[in-house]
VEXDREN-2710 file (C-alpha; in Angstrom, 1 decimal):
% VEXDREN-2710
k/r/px/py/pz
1/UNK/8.2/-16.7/-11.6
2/UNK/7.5/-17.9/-15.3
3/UNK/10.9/-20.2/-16.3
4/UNK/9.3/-21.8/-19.2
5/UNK/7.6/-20.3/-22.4
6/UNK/5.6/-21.9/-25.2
7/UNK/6.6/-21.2/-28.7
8/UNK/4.4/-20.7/-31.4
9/UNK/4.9/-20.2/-34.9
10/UNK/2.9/-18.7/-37.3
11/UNK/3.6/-17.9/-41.1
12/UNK/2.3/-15.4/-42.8
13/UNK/3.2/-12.8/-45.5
14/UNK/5.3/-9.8/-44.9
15/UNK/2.6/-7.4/-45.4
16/UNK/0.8/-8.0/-42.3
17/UNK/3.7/-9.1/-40.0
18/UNK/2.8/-6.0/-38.0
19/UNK/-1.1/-6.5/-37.4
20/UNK/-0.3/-9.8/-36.9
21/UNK/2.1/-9.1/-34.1
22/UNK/0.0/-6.6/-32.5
23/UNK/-2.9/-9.1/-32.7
24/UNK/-0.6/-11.8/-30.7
25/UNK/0.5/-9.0/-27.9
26/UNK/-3.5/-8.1/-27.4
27/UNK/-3.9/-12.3/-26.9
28/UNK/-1.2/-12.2/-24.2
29/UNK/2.2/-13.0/-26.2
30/UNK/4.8/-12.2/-24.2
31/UNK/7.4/-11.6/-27.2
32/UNK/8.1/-12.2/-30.8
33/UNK/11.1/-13.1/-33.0
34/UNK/10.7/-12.5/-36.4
35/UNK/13.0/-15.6/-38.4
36/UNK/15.9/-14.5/-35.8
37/UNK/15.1/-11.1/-35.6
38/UNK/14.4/-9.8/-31.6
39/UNK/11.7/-7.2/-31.7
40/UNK/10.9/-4.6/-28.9
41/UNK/7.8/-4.3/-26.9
42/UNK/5.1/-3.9/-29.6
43/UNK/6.5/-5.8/-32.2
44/UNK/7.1/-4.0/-35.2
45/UNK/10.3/-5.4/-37.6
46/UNK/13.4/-2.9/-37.2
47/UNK/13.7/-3.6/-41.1
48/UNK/11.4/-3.4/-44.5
49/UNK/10.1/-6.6/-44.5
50/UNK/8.9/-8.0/-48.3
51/UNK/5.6/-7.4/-48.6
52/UNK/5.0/-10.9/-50.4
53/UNK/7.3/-12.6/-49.0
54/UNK/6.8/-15.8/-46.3
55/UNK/7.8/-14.8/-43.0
56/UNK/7.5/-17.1/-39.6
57/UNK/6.8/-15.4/-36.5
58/UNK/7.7/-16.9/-33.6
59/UNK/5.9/-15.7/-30.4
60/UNK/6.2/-17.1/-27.0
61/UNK/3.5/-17.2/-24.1
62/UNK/3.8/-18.5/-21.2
63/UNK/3.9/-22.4/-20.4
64/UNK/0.4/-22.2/-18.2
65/UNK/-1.0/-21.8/-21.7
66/UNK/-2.2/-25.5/-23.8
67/UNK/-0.9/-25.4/-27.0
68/UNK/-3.5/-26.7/-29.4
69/UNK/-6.1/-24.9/-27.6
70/UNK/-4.3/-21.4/-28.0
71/UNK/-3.7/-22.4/-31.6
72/UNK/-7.7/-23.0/-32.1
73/UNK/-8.4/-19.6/-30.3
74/UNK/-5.5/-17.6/-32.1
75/UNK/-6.8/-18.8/-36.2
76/UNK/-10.9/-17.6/-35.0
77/UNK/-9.5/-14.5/-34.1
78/UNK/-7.5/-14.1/-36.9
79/UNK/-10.2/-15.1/-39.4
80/UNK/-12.6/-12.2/-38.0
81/UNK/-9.5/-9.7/-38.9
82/UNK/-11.2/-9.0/-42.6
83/UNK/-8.2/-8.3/-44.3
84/UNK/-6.6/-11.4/-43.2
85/UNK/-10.1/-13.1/-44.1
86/UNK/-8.9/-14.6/-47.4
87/UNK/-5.5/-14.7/-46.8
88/UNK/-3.1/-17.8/-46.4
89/UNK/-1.4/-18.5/-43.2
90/UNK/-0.5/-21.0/-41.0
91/UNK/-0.3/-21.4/-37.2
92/UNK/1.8/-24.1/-35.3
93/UNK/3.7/-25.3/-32.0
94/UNK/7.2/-24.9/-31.3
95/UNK/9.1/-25.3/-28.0
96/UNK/9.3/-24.9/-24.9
97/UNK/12.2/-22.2/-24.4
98/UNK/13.6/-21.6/-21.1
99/UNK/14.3/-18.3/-20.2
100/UNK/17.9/-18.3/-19.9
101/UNK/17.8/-18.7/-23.7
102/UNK/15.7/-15.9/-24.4
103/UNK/17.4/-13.7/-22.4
104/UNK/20.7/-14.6/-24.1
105/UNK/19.0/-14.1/-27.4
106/UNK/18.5/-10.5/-27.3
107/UNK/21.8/-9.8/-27.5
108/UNK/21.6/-10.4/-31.5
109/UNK/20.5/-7.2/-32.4
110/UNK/20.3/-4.8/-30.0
111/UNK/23.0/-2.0/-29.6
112/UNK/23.9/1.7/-28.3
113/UNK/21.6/3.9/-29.8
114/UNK/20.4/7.6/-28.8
115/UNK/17.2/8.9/-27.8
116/UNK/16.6/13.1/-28.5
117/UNK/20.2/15.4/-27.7
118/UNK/21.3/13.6/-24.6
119/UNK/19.9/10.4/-23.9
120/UNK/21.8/7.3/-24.7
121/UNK/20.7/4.3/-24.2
122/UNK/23.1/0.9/-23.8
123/UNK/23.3/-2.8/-23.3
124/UNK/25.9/-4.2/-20.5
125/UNK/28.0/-5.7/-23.1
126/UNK/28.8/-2.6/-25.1
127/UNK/31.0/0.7/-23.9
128/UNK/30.3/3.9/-24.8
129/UNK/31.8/7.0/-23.3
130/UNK/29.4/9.6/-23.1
131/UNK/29.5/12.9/-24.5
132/UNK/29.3/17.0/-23.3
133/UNK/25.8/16.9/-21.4
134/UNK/24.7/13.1/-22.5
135/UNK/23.3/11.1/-20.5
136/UNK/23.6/7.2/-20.2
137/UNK/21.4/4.1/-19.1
138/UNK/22.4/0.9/-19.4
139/UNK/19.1/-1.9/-20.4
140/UNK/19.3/-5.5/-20.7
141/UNK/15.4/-7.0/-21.1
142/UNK/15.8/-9.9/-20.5
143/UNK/12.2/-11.6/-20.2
144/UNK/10.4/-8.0/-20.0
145/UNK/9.3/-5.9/-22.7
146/UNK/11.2/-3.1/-23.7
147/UNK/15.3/-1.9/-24.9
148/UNK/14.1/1.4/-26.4
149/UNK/13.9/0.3/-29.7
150/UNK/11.0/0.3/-30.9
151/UNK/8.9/3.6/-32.1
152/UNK/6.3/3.6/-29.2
153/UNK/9.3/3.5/-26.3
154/UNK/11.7/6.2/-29.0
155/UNK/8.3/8.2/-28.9
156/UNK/7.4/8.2/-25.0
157/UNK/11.2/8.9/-24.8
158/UNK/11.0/11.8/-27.0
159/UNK/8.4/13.3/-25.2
160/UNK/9.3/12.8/-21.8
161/UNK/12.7/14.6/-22.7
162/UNK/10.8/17.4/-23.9
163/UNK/9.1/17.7/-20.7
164/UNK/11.7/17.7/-18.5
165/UNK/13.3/20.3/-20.7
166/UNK/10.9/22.8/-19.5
167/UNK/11.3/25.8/-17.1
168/UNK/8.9/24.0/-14.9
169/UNK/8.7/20.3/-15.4
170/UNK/7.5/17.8/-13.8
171/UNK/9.1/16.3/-10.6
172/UNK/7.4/13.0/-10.4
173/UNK/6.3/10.5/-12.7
174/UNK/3.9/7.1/-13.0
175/UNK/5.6/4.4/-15.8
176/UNK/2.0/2.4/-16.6
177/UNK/3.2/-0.7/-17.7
178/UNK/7.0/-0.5/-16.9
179/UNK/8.2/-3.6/-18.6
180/UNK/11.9/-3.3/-18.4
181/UNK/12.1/0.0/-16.5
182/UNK/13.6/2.1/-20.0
183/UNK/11.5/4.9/-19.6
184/UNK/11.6/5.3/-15.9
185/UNK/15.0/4.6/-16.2
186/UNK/15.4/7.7/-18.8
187/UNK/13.0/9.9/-16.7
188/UNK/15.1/8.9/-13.9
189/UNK/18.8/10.4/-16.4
190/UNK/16.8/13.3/-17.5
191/UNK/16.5/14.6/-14.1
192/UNK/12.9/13.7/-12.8
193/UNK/13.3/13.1/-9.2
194/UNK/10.7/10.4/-8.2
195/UNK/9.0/7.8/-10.6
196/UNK/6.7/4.9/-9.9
197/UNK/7.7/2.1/-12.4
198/UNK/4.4/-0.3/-11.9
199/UNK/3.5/-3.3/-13.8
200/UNK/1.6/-6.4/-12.6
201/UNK/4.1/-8.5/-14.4
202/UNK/6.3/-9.9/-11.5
203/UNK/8.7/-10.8/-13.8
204/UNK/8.6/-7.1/-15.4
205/UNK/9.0/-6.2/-12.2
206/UNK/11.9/-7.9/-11.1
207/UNK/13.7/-6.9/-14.5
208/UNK/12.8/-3.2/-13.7
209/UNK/14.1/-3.6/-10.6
210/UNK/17.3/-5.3/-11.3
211/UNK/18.2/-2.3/-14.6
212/UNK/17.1/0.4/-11.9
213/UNK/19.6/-0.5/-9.3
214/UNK/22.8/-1.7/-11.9
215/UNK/22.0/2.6/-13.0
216/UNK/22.2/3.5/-9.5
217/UNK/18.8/5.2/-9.5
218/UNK/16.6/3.0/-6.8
219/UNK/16.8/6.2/-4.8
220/UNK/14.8/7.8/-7.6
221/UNK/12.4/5.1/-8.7
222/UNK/9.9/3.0/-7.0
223/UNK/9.0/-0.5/-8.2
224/UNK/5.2/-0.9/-7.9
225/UNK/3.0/-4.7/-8.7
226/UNK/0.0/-3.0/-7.3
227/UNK/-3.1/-2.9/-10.1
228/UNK/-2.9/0.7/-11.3
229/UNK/-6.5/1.6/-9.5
230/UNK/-5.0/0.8/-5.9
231/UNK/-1.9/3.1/-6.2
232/UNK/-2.0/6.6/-3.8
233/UNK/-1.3/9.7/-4.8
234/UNK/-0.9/12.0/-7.8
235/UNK/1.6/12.7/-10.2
236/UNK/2.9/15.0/-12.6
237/UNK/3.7/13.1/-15.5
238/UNK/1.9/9.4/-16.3
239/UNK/3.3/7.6/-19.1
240/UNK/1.6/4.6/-20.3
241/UNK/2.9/2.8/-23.2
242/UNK/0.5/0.0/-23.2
243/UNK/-2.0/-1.2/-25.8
244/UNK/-4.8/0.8/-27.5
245/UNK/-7.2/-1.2/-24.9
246/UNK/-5.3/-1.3/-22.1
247/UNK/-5.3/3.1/-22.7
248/UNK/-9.1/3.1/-22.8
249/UNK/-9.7/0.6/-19.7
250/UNK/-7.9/2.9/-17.4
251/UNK/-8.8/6.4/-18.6
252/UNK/-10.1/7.0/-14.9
253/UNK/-7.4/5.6/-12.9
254/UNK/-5.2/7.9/-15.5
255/UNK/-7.5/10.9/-14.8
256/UNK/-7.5/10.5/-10.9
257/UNK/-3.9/10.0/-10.8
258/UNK/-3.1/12.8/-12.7
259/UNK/-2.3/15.9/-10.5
260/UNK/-4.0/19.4/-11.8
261/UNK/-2.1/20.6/-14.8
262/UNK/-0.3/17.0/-15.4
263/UNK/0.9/15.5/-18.5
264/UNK/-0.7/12.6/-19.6
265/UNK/1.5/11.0/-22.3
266/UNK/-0.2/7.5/-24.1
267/UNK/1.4/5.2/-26.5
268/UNK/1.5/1.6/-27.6
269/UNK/-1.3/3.0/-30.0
270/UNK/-1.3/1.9/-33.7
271/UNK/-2.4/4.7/-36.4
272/UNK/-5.7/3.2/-37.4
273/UNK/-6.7/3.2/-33.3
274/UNK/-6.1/7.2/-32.7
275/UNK/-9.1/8.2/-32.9
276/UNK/-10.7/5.1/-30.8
277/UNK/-8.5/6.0/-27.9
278/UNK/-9.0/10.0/-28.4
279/UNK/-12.6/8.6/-28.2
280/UNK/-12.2/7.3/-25.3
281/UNK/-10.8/10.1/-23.5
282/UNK/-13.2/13.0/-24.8
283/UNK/-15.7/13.1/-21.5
284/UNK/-12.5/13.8/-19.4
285/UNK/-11.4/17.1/-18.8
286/UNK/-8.2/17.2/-20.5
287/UNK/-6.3/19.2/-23.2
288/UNK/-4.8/17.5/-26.1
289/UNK/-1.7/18.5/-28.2
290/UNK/-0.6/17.5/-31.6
291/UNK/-0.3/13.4/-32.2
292/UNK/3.3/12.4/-33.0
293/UNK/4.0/9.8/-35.2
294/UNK/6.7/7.0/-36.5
295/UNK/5.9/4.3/-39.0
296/UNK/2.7/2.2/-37.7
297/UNK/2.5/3.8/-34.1
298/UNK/1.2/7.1/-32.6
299/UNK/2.0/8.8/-29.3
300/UNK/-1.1/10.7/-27.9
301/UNK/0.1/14.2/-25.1
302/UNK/-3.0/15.2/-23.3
303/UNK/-3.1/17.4/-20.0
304/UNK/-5.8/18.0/-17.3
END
């Protein structure tokens, strides 16, 4: 299990804080703070950020990684990104952070917040006494990805609740990419009776593990390492929240684990890559709905 992360620090303008950070999570970043701020799984600010204005990202990979070398290989990629071709930036180590720390530093800015009519979604350290038909889960990340803040996760939330609103929805569910277990975990409150959380993160997994059993839902959801492509069966509902990529890569493990008039719900996609993933998916036999959308990101709903 990773214990030790490597932080480094890059400065750049306001303006393209989020392709920046999006870049760093395609390189293997395993979170970013933005000058103190904690950000959710894909990285996008919570608040307007200055377009002109200076801000230092600090992203953290793991301690396997060499420093200088990362460096090198992060300012080449970022000088092929032609709108950051001219622009100034800078890119430096920080570091090392123990994982205790980071755990305790997402406490800064994350709070009770709600997801659709009845999902409501807490940390340990707050109360909140639920109301008529809500529904609440209780997240601490930790070292995984995800506390339902950002747009992707509020999305693949959104739609999932829809779902199993329906007069016949589905009864089982695949989480690609499970991170901290939030939307099996909200899958799991909504009333979908048996879920697959996989991700080949081990810490992801132990974190997803650990939020499945403090909700009292291990009967209900199944924590998974293997690589998507060995896992058996079908299922009614696959959620992937992963990158743009990542979506693409494993179309056909998606399409053969998707049961015959299953929902296929992908997200983790920014705007200017919908049509690349819809691309992607067009020689599969699936129907697709109306993109939904928030800030930067796009949710795709698709069904075979």
């Amino acid at each position: 299990m990773k214990d030790e992360w490597i932080a480094i620090e890059v400065k750049i303008k306001g303006e393209f804080v989020d392709l920046v950070s999006a870049i760093l999570a395609e390189h293997g970043c395993s979170g970013t703070i933005i000058e103190e701020r904690k950000l959710d799984t894909f990285v996008v600010p919570e608040d307007d950020l200055n377009p002109l204005a200076d801000y230092v990202l600090k992203t953290y990979f793991d301690a396997l990684h060499e420093p200088q070398a990362l460096i090198a290989e992060l300012e080449v990629v970022f000088r092929e990104i032609p709108i950051l071709e001219n622009q100034t930036f800078s890119i430096q180590a920080g570091p090392v952070v123990d994982m205790a720390d980071w755990s305790e530093d997402w406490k800064q800015n994350f709070s009770t917040f709600h997801v659709g009519d009845r999902l409501v979604v807490r940390p340990s350290w707050e109360a909140y006494t639920p109301q008529a038909d809500e529904v609440v889960i209780e997240i601490d990340p930790g070292m995984a990805f995800g506390t339902g803040t950002h747009e992707t996760t509020q999305l693949c939330l959104e739609v999932i609740a829809e779902l199993l609103d329906y007069p016949d929805p589905p009864l089982n569910m695949l989480d690609v990419g499970t991170g901290s277990g939030i939307l099996a975990l909200g899958a799991a409150a909504l009333g979908c009776r048996n879920i697959v959380a996989n991700d080949i993160d081990p810490v992801a997994c132990r974190v997803a593990g650990e939020n499945i059993k403090k909700n009292h839902y291990a009967g209900r959801v199944e924590i998974s390492e293997h690589p998507l492509e060995e896992l058996p069966g079908q299922f009614e509902l696959i959620v992937a929240n992963i990158l743009a990529e990542e979506n693409i890569r494993l179309r056909h493990a998606f399409f053969e684990h998707l049961s015959q008039g299953g929902w296929l719900v992908l997200s983790g996609i920014l705007k200017e890559k919908e049509m690349l993933v819809r691309d992607g998916f067009s020689d599969l036999s699936l129907e697709s709905f109306p993109s939904r959308y928030r800030d930067e990101w796009v949710c795709l709903l698709l069904r075979r």
